[in-house]
N, C-alpha and C positions, 0 to 999 in steps of 0.2 A: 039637926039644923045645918052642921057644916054639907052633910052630902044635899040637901037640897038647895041651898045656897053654891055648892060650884056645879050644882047641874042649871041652875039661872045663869050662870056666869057662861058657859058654856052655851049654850042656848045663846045669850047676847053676843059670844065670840062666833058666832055662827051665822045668827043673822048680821053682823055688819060684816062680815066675810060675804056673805049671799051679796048683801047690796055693793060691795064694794065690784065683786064679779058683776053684777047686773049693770052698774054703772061702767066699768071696764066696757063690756061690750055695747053699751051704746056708743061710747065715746067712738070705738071701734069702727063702729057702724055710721056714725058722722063722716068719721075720718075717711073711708069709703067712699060714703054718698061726693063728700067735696071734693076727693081724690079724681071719681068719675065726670063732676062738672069740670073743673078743670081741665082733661085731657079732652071732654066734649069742646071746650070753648078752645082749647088749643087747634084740634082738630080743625075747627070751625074757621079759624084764623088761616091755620095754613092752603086752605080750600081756599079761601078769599084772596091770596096771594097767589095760589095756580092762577088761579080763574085771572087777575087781574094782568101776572103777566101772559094767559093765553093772550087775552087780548091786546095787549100791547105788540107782543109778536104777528100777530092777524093784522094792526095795522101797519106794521113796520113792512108787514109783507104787500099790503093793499099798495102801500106809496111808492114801494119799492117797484112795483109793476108798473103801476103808474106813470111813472117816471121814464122807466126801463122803454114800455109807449110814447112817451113825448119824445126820449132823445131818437126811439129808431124815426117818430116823425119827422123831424127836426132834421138826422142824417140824411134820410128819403131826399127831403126837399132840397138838402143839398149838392147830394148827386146828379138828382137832376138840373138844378142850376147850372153847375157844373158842364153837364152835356149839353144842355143847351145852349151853353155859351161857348162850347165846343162847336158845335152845329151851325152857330150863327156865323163864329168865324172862320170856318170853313168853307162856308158858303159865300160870305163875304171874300175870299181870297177865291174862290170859282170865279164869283164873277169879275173881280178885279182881271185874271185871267184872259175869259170871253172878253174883255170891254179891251185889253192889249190885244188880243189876234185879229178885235174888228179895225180897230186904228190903224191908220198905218204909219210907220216908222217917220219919223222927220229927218 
């Protein structure tokens, strides 16, 4: 009776040894599976904030041009005001000139 009685015990110590591994490795294997969504949604995240400051640099760079376009507009036209207003009074002191050499002196 005793040898068949610690061959049951044995047998019991064995199969909750079995389940206790068989449970270890699912846990294992959860621990895993979440381990893997985690660095997916990590990953995911950090892609999202490439992406977000690509764009934000794309547009810094858009306005940046932009801009960069208005002021050269902006200088343009004041250069040429500039000459122009060169030109006029130039011209203006030509003919002040012509309008002294037709006069004559008093």
């Amino acid at each position: 009776m005793l040898g068949g009685r610690t061959m049951t015990d044995q047998e019991a110590q064995s199969l909750k040894e079995a389940k206790r591994k068989e449970k270890r490795i699912e846990e294992e294997a959860e621990g895993l599976a979440k381990e893997q969504v985690k660095k997916k949604a990590y990953l995911v995240r950090e892609e999202a904030i490439e992406e977000a400051l690509k764009v934000k640099k794309t547009k810094r760079t858009e306005k940046r041009a932009a801009e960069e376009i208005r002021q050269s507009a902006k200088d343009q036209a004041r250069r040429e005001a500039f000459f122009a207003n060169e030109q006029a009074m130039a011209e203006a002191q030509e003919a002040r000139k012509l309008k002294a050499k037709k006069e004559p002196p008093e």
